[in-house]
N, C-alpha and C positions, 0 to 999 in steps of 0.2 A: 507216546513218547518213545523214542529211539533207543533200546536197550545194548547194551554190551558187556561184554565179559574182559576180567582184567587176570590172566594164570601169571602170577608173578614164580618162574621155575626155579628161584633162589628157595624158595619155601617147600618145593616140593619135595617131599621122600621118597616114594616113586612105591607110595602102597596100593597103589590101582585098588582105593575105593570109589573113584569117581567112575574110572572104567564100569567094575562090579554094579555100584548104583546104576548106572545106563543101561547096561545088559537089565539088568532086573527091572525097572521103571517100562522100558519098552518089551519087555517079559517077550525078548530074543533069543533063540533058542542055543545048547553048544556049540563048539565048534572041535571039531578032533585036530589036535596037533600034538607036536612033538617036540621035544628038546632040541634048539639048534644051538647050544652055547651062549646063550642068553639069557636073562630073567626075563626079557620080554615075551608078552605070550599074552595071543596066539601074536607071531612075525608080522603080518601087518594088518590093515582094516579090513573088515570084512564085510560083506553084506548082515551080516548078525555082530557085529561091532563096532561102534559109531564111534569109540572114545577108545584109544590106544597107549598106552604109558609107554613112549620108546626108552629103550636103554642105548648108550652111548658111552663105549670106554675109550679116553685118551691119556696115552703115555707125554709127559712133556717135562724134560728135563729129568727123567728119572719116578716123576712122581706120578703116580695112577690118577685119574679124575673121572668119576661120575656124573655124567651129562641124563638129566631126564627133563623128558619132555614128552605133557600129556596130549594127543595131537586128538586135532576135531577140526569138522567143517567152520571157516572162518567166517559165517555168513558177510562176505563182500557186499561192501556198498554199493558198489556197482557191479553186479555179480556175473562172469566171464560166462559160468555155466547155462545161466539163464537168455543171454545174449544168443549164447550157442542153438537152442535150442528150437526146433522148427515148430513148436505151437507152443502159441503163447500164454498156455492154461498147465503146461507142462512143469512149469518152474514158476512158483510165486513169489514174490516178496510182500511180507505182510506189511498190513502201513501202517501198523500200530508198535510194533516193536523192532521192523527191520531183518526179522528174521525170512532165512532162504527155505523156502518148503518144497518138496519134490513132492508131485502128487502123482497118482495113481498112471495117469495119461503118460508120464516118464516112460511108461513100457512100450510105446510106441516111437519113441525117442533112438538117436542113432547114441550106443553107448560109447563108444571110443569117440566119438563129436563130442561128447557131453564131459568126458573122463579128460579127456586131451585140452578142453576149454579151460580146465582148474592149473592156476599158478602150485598148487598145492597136492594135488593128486586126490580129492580125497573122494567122489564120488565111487558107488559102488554098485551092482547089479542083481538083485536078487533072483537068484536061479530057479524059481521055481513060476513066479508072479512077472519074471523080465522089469519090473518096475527098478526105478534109480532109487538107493536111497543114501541115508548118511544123517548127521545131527540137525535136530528141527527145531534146536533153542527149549525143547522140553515145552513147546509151546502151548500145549494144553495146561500144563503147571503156572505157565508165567501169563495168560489169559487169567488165570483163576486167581491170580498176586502169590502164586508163590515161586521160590527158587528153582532153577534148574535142580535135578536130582545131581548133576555133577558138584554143583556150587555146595549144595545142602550137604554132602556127605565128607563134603575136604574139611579135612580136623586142623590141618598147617595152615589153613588160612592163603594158600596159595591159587585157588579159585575164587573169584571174587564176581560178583552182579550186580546189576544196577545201572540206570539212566547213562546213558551215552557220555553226558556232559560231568557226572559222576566219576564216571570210570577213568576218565581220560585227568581227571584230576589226581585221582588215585595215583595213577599211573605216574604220571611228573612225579608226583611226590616220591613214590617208590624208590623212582629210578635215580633221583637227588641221593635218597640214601644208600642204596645200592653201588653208585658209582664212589663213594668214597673207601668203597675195597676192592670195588672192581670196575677198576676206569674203562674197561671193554663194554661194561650193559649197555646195553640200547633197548628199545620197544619198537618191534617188528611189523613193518604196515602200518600204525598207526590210525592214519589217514584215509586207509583203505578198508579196515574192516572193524567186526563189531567183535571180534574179538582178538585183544590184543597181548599179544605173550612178552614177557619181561623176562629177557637173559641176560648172564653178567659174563657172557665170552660169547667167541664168534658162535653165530648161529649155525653155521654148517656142521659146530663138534654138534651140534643138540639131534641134527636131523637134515636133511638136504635139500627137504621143501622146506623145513622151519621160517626160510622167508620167500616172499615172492620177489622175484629181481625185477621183473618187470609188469608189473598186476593190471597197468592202466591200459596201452596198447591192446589194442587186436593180433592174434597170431593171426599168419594165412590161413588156416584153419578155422580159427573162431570167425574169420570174416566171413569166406564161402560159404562157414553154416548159416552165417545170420542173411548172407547176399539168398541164399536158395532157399529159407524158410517157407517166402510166401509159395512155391511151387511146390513144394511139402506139401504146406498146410490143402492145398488145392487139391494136390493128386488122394491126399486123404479121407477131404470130404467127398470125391467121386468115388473111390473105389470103398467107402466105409459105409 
């Protein structure tokens, strides 16, 4: 059954223990960074950080506002990266849950093809293995029935899982109550992915990928990758 995730961001307090849990679940190693005027931290994903809690401050009208938003791979329904990608072992979508898995063979993969294919930005390249990686739905947890370590560890009730048809119910409902203080909510993609974020102002205070403008099209980009895959895949098994 098709699973998804519902981050309703009205809820969130932006304690990056879903962050924390994922770093520790995937027992990822540090990362050295610095103060840049932010509580966010480290500044953006990194190949040892799958889950990001962005900070976002907007002045409007006088008054300060606090924007967070915990960002993670959206596993796409129809997923750009995977399209992008010149072997077709590279990028998997499970068919049990819908989740996007980058497997090992990634590291043979062209990374800015793969990086540039995401409406989102969020893939990333591990310097040492060259392999892609990013969030994998916690899929050895949620094979075994249990929760994402993001989901398990949110105390506010602002990460939410479960069945596709689940979520998206949720979600309506949420968003019913939600817009009766903030006639701006909406739920981002929807339609597109398996995990769907609920804000109650425009999405670009939250983050600048927060939404995909355009997630269904092919870029020129994501076309050529996918037009030249099979000459990839060819020139690799000869010279491999």
């Amino acid at each position: 059954m098709p699973k998804a995730f519902l981050i309703d961001t009205t809820r969130c307090t932006a304690c990056r223990g879903c962050q924390v849990a994922c770093k520790e679940w995937k027992n990822l190693p540090p990362v050295a960074t610095k103060q840049t005027g932010t509580h966010q931290n480290p500044p953006d994903l990194t190949p040892f950080n799958f889950k990001l809690v962005r900070f976002s401050e907007h002045l409007d009208g006088g008054v300060v506002s606090w924007y967070f938003f915990p960002d993670q791979c959206r596993h796409c329904l129809d997923a750009p990266c995977k399209m992008a990608a010149s072997d077709p072992e590279a990028i998997i979508q499970d068919a049990d849950t819908g989740a996007v898995i980058y497997t090992d063979k990634t590291a043979k993969e062209d990374f800015n093809v793969i990086r540039g294919a995401c409406p989102y930005d969020i893939p990333r390249q591990n310097p040492d293995t060259k392999a892609l990686v990013k969030c994998d739905m916690c899929i050895d947890r949620v094979k075994a029935n249990m929760l994402p370590m993001c989901v398990k560890s949110c105390a506010m009730g602002a990460m939410n899982f479960g069945s596709r048809e689940e979520m998206l119910a949720l979600a309506e409902k949420r968003l019913a109550e939600v817009k009766k203080t903030a006639p701006k909510a909406q739920l981002l993609n929807p339609k597109d992915v398996a995990v769907i974020y609920l804000v109650a102002d425009d999405p670009k205070k939250y983050w600048k990928n927060a939404m995909a403008q355009a997630p269904s099209p092919l870029t020129r980009q994501q076309f050529l990758a996918k037009a030249f895959s099979p000459i990839r895949s060819i020139t690799r098994s000869i010279s491999g």
